[in-house]
N, C-alpha and C positions, 0 to 999 in steps of 0.2 A: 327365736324361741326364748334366748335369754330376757329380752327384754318386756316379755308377759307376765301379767299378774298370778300369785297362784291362784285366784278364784278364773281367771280364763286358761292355766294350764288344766285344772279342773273338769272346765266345760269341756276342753279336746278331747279329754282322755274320756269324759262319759257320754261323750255325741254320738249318735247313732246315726248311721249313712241314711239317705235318704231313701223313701220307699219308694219302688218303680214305679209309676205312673199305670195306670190302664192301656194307654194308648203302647208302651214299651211292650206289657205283657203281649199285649195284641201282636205287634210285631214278631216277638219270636213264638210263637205261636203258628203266626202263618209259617214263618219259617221250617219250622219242625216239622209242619202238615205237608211243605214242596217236597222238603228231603227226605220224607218218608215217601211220598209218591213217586221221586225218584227212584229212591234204592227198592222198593218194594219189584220190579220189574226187573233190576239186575240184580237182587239176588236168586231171583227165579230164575235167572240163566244159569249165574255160577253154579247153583246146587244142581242143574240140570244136566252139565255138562258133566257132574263126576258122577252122574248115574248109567248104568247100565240100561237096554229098551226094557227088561222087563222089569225092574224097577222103577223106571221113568211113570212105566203104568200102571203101577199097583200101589205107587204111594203118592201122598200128598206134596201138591206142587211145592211148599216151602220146608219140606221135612228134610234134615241131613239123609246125606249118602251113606249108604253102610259104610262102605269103603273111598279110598282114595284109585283104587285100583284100577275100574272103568273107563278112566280118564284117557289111557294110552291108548286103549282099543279105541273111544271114539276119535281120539284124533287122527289115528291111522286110515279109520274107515270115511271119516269125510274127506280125511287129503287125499286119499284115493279116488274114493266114488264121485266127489265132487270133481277132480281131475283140476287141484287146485295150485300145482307146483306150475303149468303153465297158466293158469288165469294171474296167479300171483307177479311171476314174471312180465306180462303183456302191462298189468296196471302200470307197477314200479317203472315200466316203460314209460308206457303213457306220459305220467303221472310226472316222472321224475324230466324227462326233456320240455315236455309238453309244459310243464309249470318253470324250470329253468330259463328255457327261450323266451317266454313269454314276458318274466322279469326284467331278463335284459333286453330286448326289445321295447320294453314300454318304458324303463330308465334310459335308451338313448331316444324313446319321443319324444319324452315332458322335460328331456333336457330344452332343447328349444322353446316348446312352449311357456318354457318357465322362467328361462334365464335370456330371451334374444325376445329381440323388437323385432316385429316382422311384419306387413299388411295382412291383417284378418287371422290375426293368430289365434283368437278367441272361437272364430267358426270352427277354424281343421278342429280345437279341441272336442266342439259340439258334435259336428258329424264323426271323428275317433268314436264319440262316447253316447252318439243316437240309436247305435245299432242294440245297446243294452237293453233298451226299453221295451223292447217287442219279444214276446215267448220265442222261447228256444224252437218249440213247436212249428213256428210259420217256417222255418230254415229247413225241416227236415226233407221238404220234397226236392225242392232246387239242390241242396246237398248231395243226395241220391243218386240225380241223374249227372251232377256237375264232377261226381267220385265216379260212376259209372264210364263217364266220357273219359276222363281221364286216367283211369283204370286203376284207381286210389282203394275201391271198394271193396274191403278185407285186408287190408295188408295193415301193416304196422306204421309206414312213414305216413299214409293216409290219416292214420289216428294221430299220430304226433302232428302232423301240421294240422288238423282240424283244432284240436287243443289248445296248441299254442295261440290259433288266430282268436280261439274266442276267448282266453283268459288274458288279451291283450289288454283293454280296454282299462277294467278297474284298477290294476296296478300304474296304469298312465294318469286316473286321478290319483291315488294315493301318495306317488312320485312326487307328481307335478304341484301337488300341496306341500308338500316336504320341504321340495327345494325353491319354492316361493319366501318360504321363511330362513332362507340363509343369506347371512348375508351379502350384499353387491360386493363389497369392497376384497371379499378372495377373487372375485372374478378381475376385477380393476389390478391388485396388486400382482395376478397372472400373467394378464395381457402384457403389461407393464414388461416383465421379464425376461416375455418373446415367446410367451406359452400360446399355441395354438389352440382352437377351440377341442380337437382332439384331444389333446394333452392334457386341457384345462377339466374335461370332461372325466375322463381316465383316470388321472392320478390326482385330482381333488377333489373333484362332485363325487363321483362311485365309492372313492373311501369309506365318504361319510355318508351315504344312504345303505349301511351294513343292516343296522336295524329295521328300517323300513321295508327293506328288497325282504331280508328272513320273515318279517311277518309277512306280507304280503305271497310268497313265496308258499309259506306251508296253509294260507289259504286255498290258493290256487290248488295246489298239492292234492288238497284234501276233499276238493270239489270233482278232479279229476278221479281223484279213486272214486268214490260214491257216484259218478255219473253212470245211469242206467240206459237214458237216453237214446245220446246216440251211437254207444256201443251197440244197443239190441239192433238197430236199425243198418250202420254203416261199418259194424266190424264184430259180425255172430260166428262167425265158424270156430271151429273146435283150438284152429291154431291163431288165431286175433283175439280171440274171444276176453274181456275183461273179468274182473273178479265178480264186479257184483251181477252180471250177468251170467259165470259160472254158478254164482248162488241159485240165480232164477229159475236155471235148467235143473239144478241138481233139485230142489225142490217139488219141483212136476215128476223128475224120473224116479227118486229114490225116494218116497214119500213114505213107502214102507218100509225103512230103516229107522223111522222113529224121529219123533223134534229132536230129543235129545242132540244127534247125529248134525240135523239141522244148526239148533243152536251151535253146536262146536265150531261148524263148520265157519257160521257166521263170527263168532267169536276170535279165530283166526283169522281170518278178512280184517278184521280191526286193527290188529296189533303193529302193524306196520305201518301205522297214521298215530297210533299212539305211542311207538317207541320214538319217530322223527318229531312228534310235541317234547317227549320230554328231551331230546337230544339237545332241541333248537328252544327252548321255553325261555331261556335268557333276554334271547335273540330278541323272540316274541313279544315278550312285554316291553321288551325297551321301547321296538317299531311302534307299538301299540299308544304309547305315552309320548315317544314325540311326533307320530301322524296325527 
């Protein structure tokens, strides 16, 4: 700056920033039209939830609540009428084994596939990762009777290994691309040492796939909670029974307790995949930027 003319400290000080373009305006434009179409539906929930039923139906869907008061009653009455203290419990089961197992079981698959030479290491990964391609839909009959025969049909270890088997797959790519890109030479200066492939695996691959395992981890997570599937199908009873399939029943039975009631109930269903995002969100983005 010292070394400008005053007729060019002149022009700085009177330049005026450039005008946006058409094409910018456009941009946030559409943006403002997405995030309103977003929020426009949640906050038809939130205000919905601090409504009373006969307030729910006498006033307009986006109108504030009189009060804040309403709120305790619906939560009471869907945690109960919903019967949501065990549906909540079974997911968190689910959910939480079922996506555990399955991380660490597909981080000791793509260990080999990724770091060992082996004949036709490339097929195991294709057939690992063929079964994805095909709807969930074509598994549910064989499943049925193959949990029937085995007497798996309603119980809890039944859901957790079901879970685990199928959230094995995508974490074995995500894995297995990870540690494709690290490099050869911790594994060389390992062996070197007298580190066994356990050891090498254990106490310096696993380390370092923290970030990868937690994203892929609260996908899984959160795939399992929202499945309706084959909860409806291979684990309905009132003691197996999953969250979002307590939704489904409490929706057909208590239809006359009001959406209000409904929404809450669904509202809570969420929070528990939204308190483990923000727990793990660190986690999350890291996996995110270096898978």
């Amino acid at each position: 700056m010292q070394n400008l003319s005053p007729q060019e400290l002149a022009w700085i000080a009177t330049a005026r920033p450039p005008t946006p373009s058409p094409l910018r305006w456009g941009k946030t434009l559409c943006g403002l039209a997405l995030a309103l179409l977003w929020l426009l539906p949640f906050s038809y929930v939130l205000l919905a939830i601090f409504k009373s039923s006969a307030e729910y139906a006498a006033s307009a869907p986006l109108s504030l609540p009189a009060s804040a008061a309403p709120l305790l009653d619906n939560i009471r009455m869907a945690w109960e009428q919903a019967g949501m203290a065990q549906a909540m419990l079974n997911s968190t089961l689910y959910a939480g084994i079922g996506a555990a197992l399955a991380v660490l079981l597909a981080a000791m698959a793509a260990y080999p596939l990724a770091r060992m030479r082996f004949p036709l290491r490339n097929l195991w990964f294709l057939l690992l990762f063929a079964g994805t391609v095909f709807p969930f839909q074509m598994y549910l009959i064989p499943l049925f009777f193959g949990f029937q025969w085995a007497e798996l049909l309603d119980t809890h270890l039944g859901m957790c290994l079901l879970y685990t088997a199928i959230c094995i797959p995508f974490p074995v790519l995500v894995l297995r691309n990870y540690m494709q890109n690290l490099s050869l030479e911790i594994d060389q200066a390992a062996r070197l040492d007298g580190a066994s492939e356990l050891i090498l695996f254990w106490r310096i691959i696993l380390p370092n796939l923290r970030g990868p395992m937690s994203a892929v981890f609260l996908l899984q997570f959160t795939w399992i909670w929202n499945d309706m599937l084959f909860s409806s199908v291979l684990g309905n009873s009132p003691e197996t029974r999953s969250i979002m399939n307590a939704l489904l029943v409490f929706q057909g039975s208590y239809a006359q307790s009001g959406p209000n009631i409904m929404l809450t109930a669904a509202v809570l269903a969420s929070l528990p995949t939204l308190l483990l995002f923000v727990l793990l969100r660190r986690q999350f983005m890291q996996g995110l930027r270096v898978s």
